[in-house]
N, C-alpha and C positions, 0 to 999 in steps of 0.2 A: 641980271647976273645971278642974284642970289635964287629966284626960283629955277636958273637952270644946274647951277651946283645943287640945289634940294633936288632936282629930280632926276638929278645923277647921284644922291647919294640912294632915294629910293630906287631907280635902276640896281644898281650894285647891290646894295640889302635885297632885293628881288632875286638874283642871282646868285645869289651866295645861298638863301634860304631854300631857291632847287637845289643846288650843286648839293645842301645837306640834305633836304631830301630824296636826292636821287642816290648817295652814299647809305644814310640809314637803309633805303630799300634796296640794297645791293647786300648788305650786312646781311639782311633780314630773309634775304634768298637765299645766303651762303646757309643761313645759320638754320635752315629749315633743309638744304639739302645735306649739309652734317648730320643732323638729326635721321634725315631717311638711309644716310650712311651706316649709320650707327647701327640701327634698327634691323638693317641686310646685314651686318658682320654677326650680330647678336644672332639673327636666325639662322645663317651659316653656322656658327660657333656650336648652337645647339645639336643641327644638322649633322655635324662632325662630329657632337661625342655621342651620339646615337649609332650612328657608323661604326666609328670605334669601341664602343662597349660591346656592339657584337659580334667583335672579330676575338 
């Protein structure tokens, strides 16, 4: 009994330690396509006042 509760509890800690790993790496994709976001508004942004400074 007690080695099947211990290996239901390392099941569950196994599980839980993807579940975080699969969140950090979903963060970690967010946070790198923000960044490429960021980077295309900044060259737009430049893009525009180039435009505009020579109208």
């Amino acid at each position: 009994s007690f080695n099947t509760e211990n290996n239901n509890t390392e099941n569950n800690n196994t599980e839980n330690n993807n579940t975080n790993n699969n969140i950090a790496n979903s963060i970690f994709n967010l946070q790198k396509q923000i960044n490429l976001m960021q980077d295309k508004i900044y060259t737009l942004e430049t893009k525009l006042d180039l435009i505009l400074n020579k109208i």
